[in-house]
N, C-alpha and C positions, 0 to 999 in steps of 0.2 A: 354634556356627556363626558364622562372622565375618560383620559387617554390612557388606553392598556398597552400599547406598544412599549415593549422594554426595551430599556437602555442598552446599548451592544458597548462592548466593552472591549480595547483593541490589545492585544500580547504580543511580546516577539520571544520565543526559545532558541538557545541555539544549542544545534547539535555536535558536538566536538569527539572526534574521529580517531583515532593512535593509529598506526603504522600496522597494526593488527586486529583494524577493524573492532576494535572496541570501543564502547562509547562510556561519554562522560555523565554522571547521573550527580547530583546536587542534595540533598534533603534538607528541608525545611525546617527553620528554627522551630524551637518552641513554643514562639511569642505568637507565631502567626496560626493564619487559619490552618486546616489540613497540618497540624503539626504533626514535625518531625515524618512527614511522607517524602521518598522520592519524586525528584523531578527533573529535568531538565531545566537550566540555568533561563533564566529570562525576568518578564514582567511588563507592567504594563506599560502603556503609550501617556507622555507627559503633553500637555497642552504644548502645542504648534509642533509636538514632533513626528516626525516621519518612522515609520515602522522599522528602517532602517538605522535610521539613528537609537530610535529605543535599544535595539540589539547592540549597539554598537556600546551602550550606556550601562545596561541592565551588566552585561557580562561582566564588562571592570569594576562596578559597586562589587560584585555578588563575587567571583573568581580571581581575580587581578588581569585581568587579559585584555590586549587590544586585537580586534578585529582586524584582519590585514585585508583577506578573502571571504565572503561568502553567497551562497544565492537562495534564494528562497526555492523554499520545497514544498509540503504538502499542508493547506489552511481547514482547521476544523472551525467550527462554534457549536455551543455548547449552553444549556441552558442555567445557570448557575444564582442559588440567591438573588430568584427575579432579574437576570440580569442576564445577555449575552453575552460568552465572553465567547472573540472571535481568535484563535491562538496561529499565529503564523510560523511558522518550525523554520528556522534556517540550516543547510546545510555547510557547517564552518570546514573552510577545505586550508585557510593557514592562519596563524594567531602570536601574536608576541608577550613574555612575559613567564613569569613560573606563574604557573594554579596555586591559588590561595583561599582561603576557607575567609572572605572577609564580611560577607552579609549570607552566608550558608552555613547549617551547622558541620555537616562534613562536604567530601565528596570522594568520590569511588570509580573508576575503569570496570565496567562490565560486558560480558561476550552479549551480545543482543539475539545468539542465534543459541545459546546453553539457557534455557528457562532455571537452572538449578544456581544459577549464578546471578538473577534475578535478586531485590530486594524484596523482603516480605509485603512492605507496604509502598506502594507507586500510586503516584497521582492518576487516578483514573484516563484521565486525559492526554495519559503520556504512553496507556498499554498500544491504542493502536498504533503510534510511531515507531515504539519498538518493535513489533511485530513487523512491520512495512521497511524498517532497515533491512531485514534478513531475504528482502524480494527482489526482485529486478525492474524496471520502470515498464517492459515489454512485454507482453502475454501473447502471443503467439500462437495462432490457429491453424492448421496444413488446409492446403488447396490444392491437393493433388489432381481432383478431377475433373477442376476448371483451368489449373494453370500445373502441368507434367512438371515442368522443371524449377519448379520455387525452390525444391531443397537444396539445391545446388547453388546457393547464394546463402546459405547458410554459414559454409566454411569460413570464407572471406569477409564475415562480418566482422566489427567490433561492438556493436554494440549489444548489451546484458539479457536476457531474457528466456525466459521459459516457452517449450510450444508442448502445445496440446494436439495428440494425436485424433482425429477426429474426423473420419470416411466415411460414411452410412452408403457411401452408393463402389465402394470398388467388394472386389473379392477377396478370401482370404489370402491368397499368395501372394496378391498386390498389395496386400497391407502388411502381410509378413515381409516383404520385400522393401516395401516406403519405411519401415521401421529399423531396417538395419542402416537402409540408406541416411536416417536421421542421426543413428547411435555413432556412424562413424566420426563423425563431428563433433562426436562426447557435450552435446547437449542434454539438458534438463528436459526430459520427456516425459510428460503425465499422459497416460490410455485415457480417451472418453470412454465411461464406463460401460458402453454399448459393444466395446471390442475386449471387455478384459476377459471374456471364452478364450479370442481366436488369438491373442498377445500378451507379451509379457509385461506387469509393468512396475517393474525392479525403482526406477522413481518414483512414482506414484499415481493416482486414479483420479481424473476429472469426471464429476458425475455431475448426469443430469438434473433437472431438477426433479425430474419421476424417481430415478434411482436416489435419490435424496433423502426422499422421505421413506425408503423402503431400507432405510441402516440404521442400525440400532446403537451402531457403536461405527471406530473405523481403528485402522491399524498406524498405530502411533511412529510408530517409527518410518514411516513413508509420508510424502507429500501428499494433501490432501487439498482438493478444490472442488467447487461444485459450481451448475450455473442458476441465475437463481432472477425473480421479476418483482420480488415483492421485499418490505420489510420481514414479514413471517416466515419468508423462506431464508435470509440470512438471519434470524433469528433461532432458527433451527439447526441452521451450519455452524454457529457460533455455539451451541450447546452440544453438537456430538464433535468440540476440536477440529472441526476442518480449518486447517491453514488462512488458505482465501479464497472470495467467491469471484464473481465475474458477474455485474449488474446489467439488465440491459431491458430494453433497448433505447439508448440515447438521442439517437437520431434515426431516420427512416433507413433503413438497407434492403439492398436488392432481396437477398436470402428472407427477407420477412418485409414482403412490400404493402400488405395491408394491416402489418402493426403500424400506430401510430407512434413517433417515437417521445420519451417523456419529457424530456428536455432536461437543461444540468439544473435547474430550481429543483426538480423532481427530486432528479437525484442526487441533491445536497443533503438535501431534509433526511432522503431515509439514511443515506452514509454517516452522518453525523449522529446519529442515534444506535450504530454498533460501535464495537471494538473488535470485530473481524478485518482485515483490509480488503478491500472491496478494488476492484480492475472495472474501468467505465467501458460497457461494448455496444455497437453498435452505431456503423458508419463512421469509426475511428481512424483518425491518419496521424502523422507523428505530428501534427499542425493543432492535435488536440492535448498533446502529453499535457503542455503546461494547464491548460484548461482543466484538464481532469486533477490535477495537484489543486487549483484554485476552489475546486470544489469536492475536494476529502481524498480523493482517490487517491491510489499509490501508484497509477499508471493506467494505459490503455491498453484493451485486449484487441484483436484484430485478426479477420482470416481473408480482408481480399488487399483492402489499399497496403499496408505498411508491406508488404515482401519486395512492391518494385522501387522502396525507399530506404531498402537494409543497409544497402554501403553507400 
């Protein structure tokens, strides 16, 4: 019986950062495949090298730079000319050396969060990294009506993140009241789209996956996310421009105790098949961050374990 299992193919990219949050984009000679598209600096794994080294190697061929700093961040694969190729993204945080164009035809500084500053042509496989630079690792759920005083551990965080406002069992004044309590803190607040009657929401609207499929379009200039269980329903958030969704259920949780949860195989397979950034939810703790990067995600959503691990 012939063996169909494809060959996986191992990458390291790395990402390089300016002072102003811009990042580093490379374009592809002529000679090669995907010519003259953007990409991220990198390439693949040499026999007996470590994924680490490859980045450490690819960079100086390709830009003139040596690696001082880096960690690794979010790993896709991707099915390519029969062939897996599995692309591991570094986040380069210090680097020695001038940038040099030595195995790339150019390279360019662009804002990752101005789509209009974007290159016409990018390597398919690089749209959802860019898109996933512009997010926070943290997606954030309120727990008002199990836990009163979570928001008040808000202020004295450090760490990045969006929360989603999201009450189905308080009243309006309790929700108009939980909302200013949130703003004071000049966080990133998205309405579950079940309160956008009784709320304002000047960030923008997490919708359900009911309210999902009931939009036709969304309002561009606002953050948009939705929550979503299948490949077809992030397939549908990814054609009316919603931002990013929130996949789930990962593991088994209180709040849905007779879903079974998919597991991150599940949810590999369908991640790596958008270019939306996708947040892994269900039964998440910050013990999963790096887990949910090893398998596509941009970070983990959460509404009970991460608040009593904010600071």
């Amino acid at each position: 019986m012939q063996n169909t299992e494809l060959k996986k193919i191992k990458v390291s990219a790395g990402i390089l950062l300016d002072q102003n949050q811009n990042v580093l984009l490379t374009k592809r000679l002529a000679s090669q495949t995907w010519p003259e598209y953007w990409e991220f600096p990198g390439g693949k794994l040499e026999t007996n090298e470590s994924i680490d080294q490859c980045l450490k190697r690819e960079l100086l061929e390709e830009i003139n730079i040596s690696v001082v700093s880096a960690s690794r961040w979010i790993t896709r694969e991707f099915d390519q000319d029969n062939k897996i190729l599995q692309v591991t993204f570094f986040l380069i945080h210090q680097w020695s050396g001038e940038i040099q164009n030595r195995d790339v035809a150019e390279h360019k500084w662009i804002d990752p969060k101005n789509t209009e500053d974007w290159p016409e042509q990018i390597l398919p496989k690089n749209l959802y990294i860019l898109r996933a630079l512009t997010l926070p690792p943290l997606y954030l759920i309120t727990d008002a009506y199990e836990n009163p005083e979570f928001h008040k551990k808000i202020g004295t965080s450090k760490r990045k993140f969006y929360i989603q406002l999201r009450e189905p069992k308080l009243e309006k004044d309790e929700l108009i009241k939980l909302e200013l309590d949130l703003k004071k803190n000049n966080r990133h607040i998205l309405i579950n789209s079940r309160h956008v009657h009784e709320l304002s929401s000047d960030f923008g609207i997490h919708f359900t996956e009911s309210d999902l499929f009931k939009q036709t379009q969304v309002n561009p200039n606002k953050i948009n996310s939705a929550s979503v269980h299948s490949l077809k329903s992030i397939q549908y958030a990814q054609k009316l421009g919603i931002n990013f969704v929130v996949l789930s259920q990962v593991y088994e949780t209180k709040s849905h105790p007779l879903a079974k949860g998919m597991g991150w195989n599940a949810f590999k397979t369908i991640v790596n098949q958008v270019d939306i950034p996708v947040y892994a939810l269900g039964g998440m703790s910050l013990d999963d961050l790096d887990l949910s990067y090893n398998n596509g995600a941009v970070g983990i959503a959460s509404q009970r374990k991460i608040w009593d691990l904010l600071n």
